[in-house]
C-alpha positions as CSV (number, residue, x, y, z in Angstrom):
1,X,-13.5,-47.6,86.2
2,X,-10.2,-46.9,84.5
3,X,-11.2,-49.2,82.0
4,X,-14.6,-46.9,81.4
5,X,-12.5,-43.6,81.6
6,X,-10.5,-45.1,78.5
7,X,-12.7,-45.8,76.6
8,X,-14.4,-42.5,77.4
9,X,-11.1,-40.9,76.3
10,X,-10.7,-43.1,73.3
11,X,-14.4,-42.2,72.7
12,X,-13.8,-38.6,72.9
13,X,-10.2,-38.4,71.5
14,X,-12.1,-40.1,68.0
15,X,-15.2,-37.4,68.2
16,X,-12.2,-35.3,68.2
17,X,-10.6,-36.8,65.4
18,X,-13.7,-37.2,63.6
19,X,-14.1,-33.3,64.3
20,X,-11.1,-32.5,62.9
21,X,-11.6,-34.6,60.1
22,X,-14.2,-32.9,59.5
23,X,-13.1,-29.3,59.7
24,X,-10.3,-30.3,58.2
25,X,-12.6,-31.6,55.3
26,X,-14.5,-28.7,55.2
27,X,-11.5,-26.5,55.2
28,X,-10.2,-28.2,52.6
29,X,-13.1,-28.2,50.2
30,X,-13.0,-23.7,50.9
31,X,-9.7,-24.3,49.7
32,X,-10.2,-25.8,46.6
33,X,-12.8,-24.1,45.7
34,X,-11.1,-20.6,46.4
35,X,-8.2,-22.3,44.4
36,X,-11.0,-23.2,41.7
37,X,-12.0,-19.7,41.7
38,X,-8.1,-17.9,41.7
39,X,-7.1,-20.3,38.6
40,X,-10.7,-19.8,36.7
41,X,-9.9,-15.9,37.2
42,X,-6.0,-16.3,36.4
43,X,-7.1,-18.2,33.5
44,X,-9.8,-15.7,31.9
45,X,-7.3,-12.7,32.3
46,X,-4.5,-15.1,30.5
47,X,-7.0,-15.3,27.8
48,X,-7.9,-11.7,28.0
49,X,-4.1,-10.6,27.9
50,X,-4.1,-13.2,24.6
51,X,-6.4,-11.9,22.8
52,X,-5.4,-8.5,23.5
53,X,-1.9,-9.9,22.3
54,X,-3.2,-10.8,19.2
55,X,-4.9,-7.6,18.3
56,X,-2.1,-5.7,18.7
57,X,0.1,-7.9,16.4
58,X,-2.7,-7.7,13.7
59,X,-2.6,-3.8,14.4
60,X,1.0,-3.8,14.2
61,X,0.7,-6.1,10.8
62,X,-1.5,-4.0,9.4
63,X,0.5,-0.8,10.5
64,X,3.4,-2.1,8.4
65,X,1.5,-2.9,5.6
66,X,-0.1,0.8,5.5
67,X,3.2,1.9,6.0
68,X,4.9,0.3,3.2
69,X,2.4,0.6,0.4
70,X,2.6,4.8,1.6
71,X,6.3,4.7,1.3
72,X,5.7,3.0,-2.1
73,X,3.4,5.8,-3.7
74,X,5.5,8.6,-1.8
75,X,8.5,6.9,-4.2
76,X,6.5,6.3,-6.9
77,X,5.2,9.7,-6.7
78,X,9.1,11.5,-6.4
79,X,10.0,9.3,-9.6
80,X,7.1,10.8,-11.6
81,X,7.7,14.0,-10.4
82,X,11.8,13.5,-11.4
83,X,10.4,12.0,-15.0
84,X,8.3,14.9,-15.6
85,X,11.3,17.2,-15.1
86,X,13.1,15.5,-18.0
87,X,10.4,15.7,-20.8
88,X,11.1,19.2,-21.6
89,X,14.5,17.7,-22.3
90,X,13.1,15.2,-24.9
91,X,10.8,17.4,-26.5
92,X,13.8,20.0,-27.1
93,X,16.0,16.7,-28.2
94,X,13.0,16.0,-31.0
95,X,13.0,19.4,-32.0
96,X,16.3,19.1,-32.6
97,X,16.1,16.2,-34.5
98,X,13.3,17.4,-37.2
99,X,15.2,20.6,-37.9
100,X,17.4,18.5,-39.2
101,X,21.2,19.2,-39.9
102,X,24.4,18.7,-42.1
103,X,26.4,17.5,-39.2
104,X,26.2,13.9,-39.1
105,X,27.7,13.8,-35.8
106,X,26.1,15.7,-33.9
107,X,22.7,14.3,-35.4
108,X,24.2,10.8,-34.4
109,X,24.6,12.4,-30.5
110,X,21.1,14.3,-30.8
111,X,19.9,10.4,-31.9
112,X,22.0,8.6,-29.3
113,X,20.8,10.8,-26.0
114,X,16.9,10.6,-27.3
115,X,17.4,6.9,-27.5
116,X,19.2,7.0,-23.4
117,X,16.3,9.2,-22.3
118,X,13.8,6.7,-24.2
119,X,15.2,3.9,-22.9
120,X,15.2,5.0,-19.1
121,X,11.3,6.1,-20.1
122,X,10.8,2.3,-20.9
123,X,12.7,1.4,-18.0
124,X,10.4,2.7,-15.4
125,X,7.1,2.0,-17.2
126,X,6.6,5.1,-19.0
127,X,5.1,5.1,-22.7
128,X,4.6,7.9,-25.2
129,X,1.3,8.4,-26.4
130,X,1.0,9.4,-30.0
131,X,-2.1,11.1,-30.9
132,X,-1.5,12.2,-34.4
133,X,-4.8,11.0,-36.9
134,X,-6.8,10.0,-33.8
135,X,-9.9,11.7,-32.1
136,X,-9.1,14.6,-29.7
137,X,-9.4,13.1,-26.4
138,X,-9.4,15.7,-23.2
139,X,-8.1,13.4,-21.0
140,X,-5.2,13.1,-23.0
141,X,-4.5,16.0,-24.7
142,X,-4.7,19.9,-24.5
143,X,-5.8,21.5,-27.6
144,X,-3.5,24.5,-28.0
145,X,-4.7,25.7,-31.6
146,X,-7.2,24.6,-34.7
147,X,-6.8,24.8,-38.2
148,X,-9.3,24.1,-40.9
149,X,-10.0,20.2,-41.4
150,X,-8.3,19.1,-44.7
151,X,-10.4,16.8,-47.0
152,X,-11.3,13.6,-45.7
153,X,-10.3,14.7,-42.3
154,X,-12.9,14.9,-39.7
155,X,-13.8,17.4,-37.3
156,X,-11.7,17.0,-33.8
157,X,-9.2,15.1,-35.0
158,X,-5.4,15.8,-34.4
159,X,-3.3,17.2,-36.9
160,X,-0.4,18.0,-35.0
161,X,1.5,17.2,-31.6
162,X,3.7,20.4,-30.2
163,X,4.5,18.0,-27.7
164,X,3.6,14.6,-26.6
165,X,1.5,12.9,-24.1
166,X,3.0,10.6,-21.5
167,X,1.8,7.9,-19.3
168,X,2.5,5.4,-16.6
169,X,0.1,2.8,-16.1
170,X,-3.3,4.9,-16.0
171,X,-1.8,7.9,-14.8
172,X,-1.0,10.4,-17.3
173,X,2.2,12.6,-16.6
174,X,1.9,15.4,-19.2
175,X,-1.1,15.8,-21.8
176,X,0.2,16.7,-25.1
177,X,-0.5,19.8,-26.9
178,X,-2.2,19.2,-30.3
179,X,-3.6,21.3,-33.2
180,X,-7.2,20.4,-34.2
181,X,-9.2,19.8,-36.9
182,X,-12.0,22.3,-37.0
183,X,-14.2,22.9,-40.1
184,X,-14.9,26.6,-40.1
């Protein structure tokens, strides 16, 4: 009988095993798959934190890039507003220059600061606009007076620049002032 009750316990003590086994099976397959579940979840909010990463850098990129070309035209725009100041100066400096003197000197200094002025004109991409013998053109010029077409002269066509016009790039910075040819 002791025999039987062995076996009966080694019967028993492997159901038991097998039991365990198999909870233990079982428990381990939960687990996984809440383990499965965690790292699927962990890894679609990495992506989501990602992609919201790289938005923000394209936001920031383009940020700077607004930024820059603003602080560009806000310069560009202080240096036109500076050149404008100085025409005035070059005009007068012209004037000068066509009333014409005896002093060679000074005419050589009234020469020598047009050329400085013309030169930092050139420098920053500004260019005089003659309109003398060419169609009036509003967008260029204002007309400030008209006198009677001389022969061969058509109508609307300059005759004379009080001052002139200037431009950088397609922007103009002053019109000129012209007289017009108008037949009467």
């Amino acid at each position: 009988m002791s025999d039987d009750k062995e076996t009966n316990a080694a019967a028993e003590a492997s159901a038991t095993a097998d039991a365990t086994n198999h909870g233990s099976a079982a428990a381990t397959a939960t687990i996984e798959a809440d383990l499965g579940e965690q790292l699927a979840a962990a890894n679609a909010k990495a992506e989501d934190n990602y992609n919201k990463f790289l938005y923000a850098m394209a936001d920031f990129e383009n940020y700077k890039k607004r930024m820059e070309r603003q602080l560009g035209e806000i310069s560009l725009a202080g240096r036109k507003a500076l050149i404008t100041k100085f025409l005035p100066v070059i005009d007068n400096l012209e004037r000068a220059l066509a009333f014409g003197t005896e002093n060679e000197g000074l005419k050589g200094g009234l020469q020598a600061t047009l050329r400085g002025f013309e030169n930092v004109l050139a420098g920053e991409g500004i260019k005089v606009v003659s309109l003398k013998g060419l169609p009036f053109d509003p967008r260029l010029a204002e007309a400030i007076g008209t006198q009677p077409a001389p022969a061969g002269i058509a109508d609307d066509t300059v005759l004379e620049e009080a001052t002139k016009a200037y431009v950088h790039g397609d922007d103009v910075l002053r019109v000129a002032h012209v007289i017009v040819a108008k037949s009467d």
